[in-house]
C-alpha atoms as an extended CHARMM CRD file, in Angstrom:
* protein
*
       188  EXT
         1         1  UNK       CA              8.4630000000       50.7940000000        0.9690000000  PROA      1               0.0000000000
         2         2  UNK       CA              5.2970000000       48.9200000000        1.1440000000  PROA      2               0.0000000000
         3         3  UNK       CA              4.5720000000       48.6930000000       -2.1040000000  PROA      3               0.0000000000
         4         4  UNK       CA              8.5660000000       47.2280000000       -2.2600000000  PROA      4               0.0000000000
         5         5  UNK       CA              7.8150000000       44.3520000000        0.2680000000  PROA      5               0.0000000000
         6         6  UNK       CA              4.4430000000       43.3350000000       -1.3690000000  PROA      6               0.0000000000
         7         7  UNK       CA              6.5590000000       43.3070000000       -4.5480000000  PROA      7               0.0000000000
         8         8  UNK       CA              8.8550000000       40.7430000000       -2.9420000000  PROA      8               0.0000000000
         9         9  UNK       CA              6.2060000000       38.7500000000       -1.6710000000  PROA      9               0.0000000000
        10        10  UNK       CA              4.2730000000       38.6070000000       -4.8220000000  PROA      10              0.0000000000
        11        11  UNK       CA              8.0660000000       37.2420000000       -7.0740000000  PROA      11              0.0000000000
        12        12  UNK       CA              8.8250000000       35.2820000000       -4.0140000000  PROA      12              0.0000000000
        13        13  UNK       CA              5.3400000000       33.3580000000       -4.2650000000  PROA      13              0.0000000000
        14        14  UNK       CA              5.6010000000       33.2780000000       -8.1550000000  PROA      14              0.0000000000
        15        15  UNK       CA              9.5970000000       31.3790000000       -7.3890000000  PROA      15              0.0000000000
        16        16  UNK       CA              7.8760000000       29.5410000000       -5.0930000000  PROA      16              0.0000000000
        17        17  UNK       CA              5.0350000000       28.2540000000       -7.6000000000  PROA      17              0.0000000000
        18        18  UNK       CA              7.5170000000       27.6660000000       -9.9990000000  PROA      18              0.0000000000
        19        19  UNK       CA              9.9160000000       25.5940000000       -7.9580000000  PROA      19              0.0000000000
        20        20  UNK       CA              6.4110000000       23.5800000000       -7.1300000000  PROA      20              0.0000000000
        21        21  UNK       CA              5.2000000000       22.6850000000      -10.2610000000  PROA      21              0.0000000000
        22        22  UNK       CA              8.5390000000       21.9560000000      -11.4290000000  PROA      22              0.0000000000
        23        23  UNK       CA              9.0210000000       19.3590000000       -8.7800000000  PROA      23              0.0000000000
        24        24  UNK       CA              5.8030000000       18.3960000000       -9.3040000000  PROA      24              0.0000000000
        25        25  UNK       CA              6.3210000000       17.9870000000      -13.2280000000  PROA      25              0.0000000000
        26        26  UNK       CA              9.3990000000       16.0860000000      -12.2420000000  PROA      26              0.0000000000
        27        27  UNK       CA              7.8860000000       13.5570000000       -9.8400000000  PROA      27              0.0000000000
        28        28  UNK       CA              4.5350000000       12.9740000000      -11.6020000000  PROA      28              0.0000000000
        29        29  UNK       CA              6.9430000000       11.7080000000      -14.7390000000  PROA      29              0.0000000000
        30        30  UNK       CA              8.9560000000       10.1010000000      -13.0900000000  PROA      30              0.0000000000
        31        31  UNK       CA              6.6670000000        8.0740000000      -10.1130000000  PROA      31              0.0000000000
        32        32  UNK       CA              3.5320000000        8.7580000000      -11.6940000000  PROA      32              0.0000000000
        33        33  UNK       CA              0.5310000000       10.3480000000      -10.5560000000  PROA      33              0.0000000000
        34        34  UNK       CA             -1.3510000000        8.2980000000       -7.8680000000  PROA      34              0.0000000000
        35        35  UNK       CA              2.0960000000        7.1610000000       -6.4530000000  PROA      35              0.0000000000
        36        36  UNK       CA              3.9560000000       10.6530000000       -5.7730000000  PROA      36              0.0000000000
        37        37  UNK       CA              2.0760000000       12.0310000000       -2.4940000000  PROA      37              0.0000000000
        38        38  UNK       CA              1.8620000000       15.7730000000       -1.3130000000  PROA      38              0.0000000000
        39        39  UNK       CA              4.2990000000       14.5980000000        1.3270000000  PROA      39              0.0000000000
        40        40  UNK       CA              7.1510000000       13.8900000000       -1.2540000000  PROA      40              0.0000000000
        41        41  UNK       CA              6.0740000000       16.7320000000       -3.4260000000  PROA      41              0.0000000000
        42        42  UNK       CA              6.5190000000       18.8070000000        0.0680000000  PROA      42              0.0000000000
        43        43  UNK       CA             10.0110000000       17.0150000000        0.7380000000  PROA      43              0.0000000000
        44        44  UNK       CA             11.4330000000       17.3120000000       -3.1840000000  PROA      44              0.0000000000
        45        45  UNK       CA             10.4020000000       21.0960000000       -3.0270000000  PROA      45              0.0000000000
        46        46  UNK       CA             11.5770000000       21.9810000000       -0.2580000000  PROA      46              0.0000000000
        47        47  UNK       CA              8.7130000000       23.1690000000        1.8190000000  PROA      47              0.0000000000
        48        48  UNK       CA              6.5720000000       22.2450000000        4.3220000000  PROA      48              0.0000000000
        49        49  UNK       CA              3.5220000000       20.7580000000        3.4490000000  PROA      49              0.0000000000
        50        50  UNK       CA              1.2920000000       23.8720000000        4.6960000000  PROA      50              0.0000000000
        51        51  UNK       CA              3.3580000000       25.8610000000        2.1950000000  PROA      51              0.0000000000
        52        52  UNK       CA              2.7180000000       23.5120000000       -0.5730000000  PROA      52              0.0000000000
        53        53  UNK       CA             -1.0610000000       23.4870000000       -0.0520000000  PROA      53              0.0000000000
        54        54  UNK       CA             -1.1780000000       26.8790000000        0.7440000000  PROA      54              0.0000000000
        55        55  UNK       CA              0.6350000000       27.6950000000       -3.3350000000  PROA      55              0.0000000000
        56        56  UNK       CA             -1.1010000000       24.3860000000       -4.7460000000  PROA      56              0.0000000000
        57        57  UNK       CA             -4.2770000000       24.0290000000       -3.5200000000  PROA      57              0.0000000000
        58        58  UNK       CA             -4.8470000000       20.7610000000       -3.9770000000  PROA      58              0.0000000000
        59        59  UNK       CA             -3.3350000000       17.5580000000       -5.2320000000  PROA      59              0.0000000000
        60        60  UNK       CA             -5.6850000000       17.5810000000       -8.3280000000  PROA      60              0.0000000000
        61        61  UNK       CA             -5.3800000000       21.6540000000       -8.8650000000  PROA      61              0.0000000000
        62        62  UNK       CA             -1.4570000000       20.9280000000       -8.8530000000  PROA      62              0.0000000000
        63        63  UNK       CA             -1.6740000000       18.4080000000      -11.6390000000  PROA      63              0.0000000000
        64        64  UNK       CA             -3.6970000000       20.3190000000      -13.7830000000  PROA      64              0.0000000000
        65        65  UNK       CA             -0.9820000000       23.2910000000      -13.1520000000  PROA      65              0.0000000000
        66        66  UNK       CA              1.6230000000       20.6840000000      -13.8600000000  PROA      66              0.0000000000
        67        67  UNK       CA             -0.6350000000       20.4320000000      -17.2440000000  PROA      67              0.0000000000
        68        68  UNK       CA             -1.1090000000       23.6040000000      -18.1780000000  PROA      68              0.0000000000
        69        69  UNK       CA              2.5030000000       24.6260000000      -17.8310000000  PROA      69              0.0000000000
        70        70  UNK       CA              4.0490000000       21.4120000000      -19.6490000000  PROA      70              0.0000000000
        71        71  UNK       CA              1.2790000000       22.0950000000      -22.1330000000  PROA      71              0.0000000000
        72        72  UNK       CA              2.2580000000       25.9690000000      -23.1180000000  PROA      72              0.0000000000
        73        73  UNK       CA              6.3230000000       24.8450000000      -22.8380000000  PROA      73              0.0000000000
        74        74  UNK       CA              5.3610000000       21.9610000000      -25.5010000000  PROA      74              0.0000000000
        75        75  UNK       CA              3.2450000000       23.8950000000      -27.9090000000  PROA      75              0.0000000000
        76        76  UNK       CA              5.6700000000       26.9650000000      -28.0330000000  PROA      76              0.0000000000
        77        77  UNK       CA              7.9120000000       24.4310000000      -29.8220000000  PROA      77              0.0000000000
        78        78  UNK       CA              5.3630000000       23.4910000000      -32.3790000000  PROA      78              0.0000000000
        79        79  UNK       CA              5.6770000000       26.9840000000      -33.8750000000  PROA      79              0.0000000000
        80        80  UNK       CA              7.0490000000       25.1330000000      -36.8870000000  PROA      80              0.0000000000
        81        81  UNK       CA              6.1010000000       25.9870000000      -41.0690000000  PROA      81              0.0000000000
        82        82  UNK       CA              5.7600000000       21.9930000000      -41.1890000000  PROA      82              0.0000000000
        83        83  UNK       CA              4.6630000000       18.8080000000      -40.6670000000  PROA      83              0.0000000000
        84        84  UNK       CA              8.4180000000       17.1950000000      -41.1260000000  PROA      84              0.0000000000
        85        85  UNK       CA              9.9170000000       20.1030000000      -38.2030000000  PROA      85              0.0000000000
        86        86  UNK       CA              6.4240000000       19.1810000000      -36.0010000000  PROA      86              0.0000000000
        87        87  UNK       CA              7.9710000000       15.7640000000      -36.0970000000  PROA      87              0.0000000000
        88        88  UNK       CA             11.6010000000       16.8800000000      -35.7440000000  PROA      88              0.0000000000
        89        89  UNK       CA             10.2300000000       19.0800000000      -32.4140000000  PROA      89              0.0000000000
        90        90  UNK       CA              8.4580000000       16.3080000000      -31.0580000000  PROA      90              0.0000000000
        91        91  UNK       CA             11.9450000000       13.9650000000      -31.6040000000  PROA      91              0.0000000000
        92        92  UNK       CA             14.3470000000       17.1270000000      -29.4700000000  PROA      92              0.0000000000
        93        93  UNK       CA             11.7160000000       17.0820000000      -26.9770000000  PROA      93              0.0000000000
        94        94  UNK       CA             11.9450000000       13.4890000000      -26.0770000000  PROA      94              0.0000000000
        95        95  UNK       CA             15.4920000000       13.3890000000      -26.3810000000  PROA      95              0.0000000000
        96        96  UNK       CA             15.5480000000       16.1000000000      -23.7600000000  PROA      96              0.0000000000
        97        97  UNK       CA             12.2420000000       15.4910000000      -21.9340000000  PROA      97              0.0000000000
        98        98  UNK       CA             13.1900000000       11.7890000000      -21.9730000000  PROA      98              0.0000000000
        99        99  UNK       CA             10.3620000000        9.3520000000      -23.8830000000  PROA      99              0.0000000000
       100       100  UNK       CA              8.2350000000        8.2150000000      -21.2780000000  PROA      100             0.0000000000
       101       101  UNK       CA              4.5950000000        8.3450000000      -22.9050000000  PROA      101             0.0000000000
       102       102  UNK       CA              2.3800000000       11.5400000000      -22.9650000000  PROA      102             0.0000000000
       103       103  UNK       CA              2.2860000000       13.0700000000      -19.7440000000  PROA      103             0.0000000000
       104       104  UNK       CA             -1.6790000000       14.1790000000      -20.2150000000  PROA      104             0.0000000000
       105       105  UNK       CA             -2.8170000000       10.4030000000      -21.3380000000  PROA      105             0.0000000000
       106       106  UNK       CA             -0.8460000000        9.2110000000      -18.5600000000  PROA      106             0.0000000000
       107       107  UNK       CA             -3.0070000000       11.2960000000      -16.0500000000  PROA      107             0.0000000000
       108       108  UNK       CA             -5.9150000000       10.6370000000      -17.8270000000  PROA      108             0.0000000000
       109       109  UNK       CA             -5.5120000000        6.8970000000      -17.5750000000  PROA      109             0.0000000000
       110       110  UNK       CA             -4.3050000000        7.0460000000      -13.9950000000  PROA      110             0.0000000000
       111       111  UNK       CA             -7.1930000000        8.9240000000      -12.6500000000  PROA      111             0.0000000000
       112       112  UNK       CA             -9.7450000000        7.1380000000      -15.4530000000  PROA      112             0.0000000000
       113       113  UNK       CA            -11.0710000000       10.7680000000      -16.4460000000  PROA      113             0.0000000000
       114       114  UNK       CA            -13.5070000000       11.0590000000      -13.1710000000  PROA      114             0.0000000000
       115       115  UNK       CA            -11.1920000000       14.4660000000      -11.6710000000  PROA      115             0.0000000000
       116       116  UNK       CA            -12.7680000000       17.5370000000      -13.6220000000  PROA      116             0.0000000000
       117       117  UNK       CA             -9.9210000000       19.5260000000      -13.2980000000  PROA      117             0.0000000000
       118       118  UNK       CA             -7.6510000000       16.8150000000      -14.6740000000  PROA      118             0.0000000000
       119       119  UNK       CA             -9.8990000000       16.1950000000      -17.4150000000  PROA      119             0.0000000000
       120       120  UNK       CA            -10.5490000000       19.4770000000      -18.5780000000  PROA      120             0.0000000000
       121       121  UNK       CA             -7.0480000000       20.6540000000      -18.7490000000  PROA      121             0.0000000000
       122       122  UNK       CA             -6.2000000000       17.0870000000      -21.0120000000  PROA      122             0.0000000000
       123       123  UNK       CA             -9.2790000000       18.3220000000      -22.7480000000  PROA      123             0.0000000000
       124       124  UNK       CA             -8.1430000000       21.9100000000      -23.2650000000  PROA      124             0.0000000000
       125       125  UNK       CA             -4.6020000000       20.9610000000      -24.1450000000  PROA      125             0.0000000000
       126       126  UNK       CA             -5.2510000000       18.6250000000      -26.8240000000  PROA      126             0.0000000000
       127       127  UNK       CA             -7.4450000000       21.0430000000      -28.3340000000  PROA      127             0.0000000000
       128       128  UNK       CA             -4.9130000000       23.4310000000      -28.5740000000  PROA      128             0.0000000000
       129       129  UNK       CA             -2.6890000000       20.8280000000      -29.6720000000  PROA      129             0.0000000000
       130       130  UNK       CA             -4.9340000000       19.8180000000      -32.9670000000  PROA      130             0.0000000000
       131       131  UNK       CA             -5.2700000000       23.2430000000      -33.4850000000  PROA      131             0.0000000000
       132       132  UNK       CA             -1.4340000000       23.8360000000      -33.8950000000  PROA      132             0.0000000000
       133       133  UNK       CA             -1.2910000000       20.6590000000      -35.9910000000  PROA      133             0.0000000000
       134       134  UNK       CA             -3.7240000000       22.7610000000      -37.7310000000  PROA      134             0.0000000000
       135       135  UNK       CA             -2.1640000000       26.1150000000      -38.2000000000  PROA      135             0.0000000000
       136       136  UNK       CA              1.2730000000       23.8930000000      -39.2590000000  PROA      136             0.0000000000
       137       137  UNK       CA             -0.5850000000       22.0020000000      -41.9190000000  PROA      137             0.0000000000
       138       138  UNK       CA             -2.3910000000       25.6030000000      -43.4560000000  PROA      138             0.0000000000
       139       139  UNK       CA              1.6490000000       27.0980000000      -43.1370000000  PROA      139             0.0000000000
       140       140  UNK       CA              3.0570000000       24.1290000000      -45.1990000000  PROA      140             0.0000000000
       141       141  UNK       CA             -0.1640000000       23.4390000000      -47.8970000000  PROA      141             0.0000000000
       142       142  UNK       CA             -2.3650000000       26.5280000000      -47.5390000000  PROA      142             0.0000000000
       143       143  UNK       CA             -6.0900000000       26.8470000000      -46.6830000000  PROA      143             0.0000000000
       144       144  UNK       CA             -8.7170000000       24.7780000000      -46.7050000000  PROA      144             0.0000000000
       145       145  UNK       CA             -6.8350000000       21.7720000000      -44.5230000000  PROA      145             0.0000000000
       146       146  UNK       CA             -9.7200000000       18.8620000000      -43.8850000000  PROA      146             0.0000000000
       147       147  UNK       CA             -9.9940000000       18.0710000000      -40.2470000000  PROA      147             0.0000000000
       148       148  UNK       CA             -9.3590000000       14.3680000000      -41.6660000000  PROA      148             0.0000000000
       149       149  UNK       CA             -5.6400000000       15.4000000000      -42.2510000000  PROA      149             0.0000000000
       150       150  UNK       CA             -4.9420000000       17.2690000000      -39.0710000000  PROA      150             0.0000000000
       151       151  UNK       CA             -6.4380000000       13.9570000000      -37.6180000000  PROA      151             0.0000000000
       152       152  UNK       CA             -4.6870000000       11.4760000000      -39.0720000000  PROA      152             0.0000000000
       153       153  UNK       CA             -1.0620000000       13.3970000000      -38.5430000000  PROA      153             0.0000000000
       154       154  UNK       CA             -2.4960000000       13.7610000000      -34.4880000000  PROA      154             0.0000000000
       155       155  UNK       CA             -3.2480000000       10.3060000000      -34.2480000000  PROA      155             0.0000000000
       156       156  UNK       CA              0.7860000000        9.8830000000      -35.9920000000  PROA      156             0.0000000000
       157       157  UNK       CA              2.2170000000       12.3390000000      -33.5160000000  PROA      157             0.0000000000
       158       158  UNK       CA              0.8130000000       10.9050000000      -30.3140000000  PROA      158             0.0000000000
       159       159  UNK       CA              1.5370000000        7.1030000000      -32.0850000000  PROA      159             0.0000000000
       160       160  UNK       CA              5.2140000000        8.3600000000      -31.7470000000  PROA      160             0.0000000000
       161       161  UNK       CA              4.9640000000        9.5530000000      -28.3240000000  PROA      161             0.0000000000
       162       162  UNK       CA              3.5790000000        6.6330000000      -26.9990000000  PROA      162             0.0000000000
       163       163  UNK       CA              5.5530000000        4.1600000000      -28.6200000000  PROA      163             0.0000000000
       164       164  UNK       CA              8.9330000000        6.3050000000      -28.0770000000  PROA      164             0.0000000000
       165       165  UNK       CA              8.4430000000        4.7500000000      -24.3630000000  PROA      165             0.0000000000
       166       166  UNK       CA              9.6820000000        1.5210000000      -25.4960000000  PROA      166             0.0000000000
       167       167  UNK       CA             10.9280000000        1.5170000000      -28.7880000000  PROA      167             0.0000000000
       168       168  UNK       CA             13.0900000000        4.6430000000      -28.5220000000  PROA      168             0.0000000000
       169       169  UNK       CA             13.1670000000        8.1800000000      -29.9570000000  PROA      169             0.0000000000
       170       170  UNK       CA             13.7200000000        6.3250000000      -33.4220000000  PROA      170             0.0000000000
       171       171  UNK       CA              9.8800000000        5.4050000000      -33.7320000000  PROA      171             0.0000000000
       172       172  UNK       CA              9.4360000000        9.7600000000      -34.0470000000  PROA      172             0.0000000000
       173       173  UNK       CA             11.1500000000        9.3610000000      -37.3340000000  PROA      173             0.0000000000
       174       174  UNK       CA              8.9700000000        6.3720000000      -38.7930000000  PROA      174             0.0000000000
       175       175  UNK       CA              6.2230000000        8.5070000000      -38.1880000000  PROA      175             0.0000000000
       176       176  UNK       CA              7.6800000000       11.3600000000      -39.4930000000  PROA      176             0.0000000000
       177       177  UNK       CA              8.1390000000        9.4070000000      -42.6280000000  PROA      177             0.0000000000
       178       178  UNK       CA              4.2430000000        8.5090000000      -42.6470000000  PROA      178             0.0000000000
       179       179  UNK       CA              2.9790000000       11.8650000000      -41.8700000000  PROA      179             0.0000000000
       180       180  UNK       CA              5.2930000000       13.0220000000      -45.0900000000  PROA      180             0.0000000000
       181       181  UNK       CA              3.4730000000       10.0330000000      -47.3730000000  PROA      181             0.0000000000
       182       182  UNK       CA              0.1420000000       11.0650000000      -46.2420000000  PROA      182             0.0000000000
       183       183  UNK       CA              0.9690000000       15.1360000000      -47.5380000000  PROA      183             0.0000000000
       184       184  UNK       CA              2.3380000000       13.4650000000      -50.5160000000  PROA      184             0.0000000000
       185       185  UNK       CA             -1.0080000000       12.1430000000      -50.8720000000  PROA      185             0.0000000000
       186       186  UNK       CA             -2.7110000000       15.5090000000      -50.4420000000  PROA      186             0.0000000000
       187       187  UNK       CA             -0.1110000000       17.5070000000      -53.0400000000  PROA      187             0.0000000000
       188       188  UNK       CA              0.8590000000       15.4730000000      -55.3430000000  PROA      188             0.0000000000
């Protein structure tokens, strides 16, 4: 029986995070950052505010969460055998995410990269970000990718993000089209 109630406890506090850093997720792209206090995170989700710092921490320990969640749900669709589907991923996302910029640069200029936690998780997820650019490039053209490439198709891919804000899910296709002139470049 004990071993029951701790049970529910422990999937009760893992609803509970989730529900947060949903909100959270929700608010912070929506309001931004700096404008969406623990107050109205505590109101959207439902909770009192001792609840909400008692599952978040802190304000800057829940962004990075917010991160690290949005990060893993973005790069599991990036599991794609090339560069023209990377671009066709990024494209559903934003038509379902909605095209409001990159959530991580967004943070990072809000907060001007002086919160460690913040930084480091827009550090860690855009390292694991070129590295799937990475692993898609060796899938479509083999070993021996130069960093150059996986660069210049980053640099493309967050291009498109940013711009999708105000020009519309349409600018994820131009760079699709430039990402698939640079591999032309590559294999002839």
């Amino acid at each position: 029986m004990v071993d029951e109630v701790k049970r529910w406890f422990y999937l009760a506090s893992m609803n509970i995070d989730s529900k947060l850093i949903s909100t959270a997720e929700e608010l912070f792209g929506r309001y931004g950052f700096n404008a969406t206090g623990m107050d109205r995170l505590a109101q959207a989700a439902g909770m009192s505010s001792r609840t909400l710092y008692k599952h978040a921490g802190s304000k800057n320990e829940l962004i990075a969460a917010v991160l690290m969640t949005r990060g893993q749900r973005f790069l599991q669709r990036l599991e794609v055998d090339s560069v023209e589907a990377l671009f066709d991923a990024l494209a559903s996302w934003l038509r379902e995410e909605g095209a409001r910029g990159c959530l991580f640069l967004r943070v990072q200029g809000e907060t001007g990269g002086q919160i460690r936690e913040i930084s480091e998780a827009v550090a860690a997820y855009k390292a694991r970000f070129s590295d799937a650019v990475h692993q898609v490039l060796t899938r479509q053209l083999g070993t021996g990718v130069e960093d150059e490439l996986v660069e210049q198709i980053v640099i493309l891919f967050e291009g498109a993000t940013a711009a999708a804000s105000y020009r519309g899910v349409e600018a994820v296709a131009v760079a699709r089209r430039a990402a698939t002139l640079l591999l032309r470049q590559v294999r002839p």
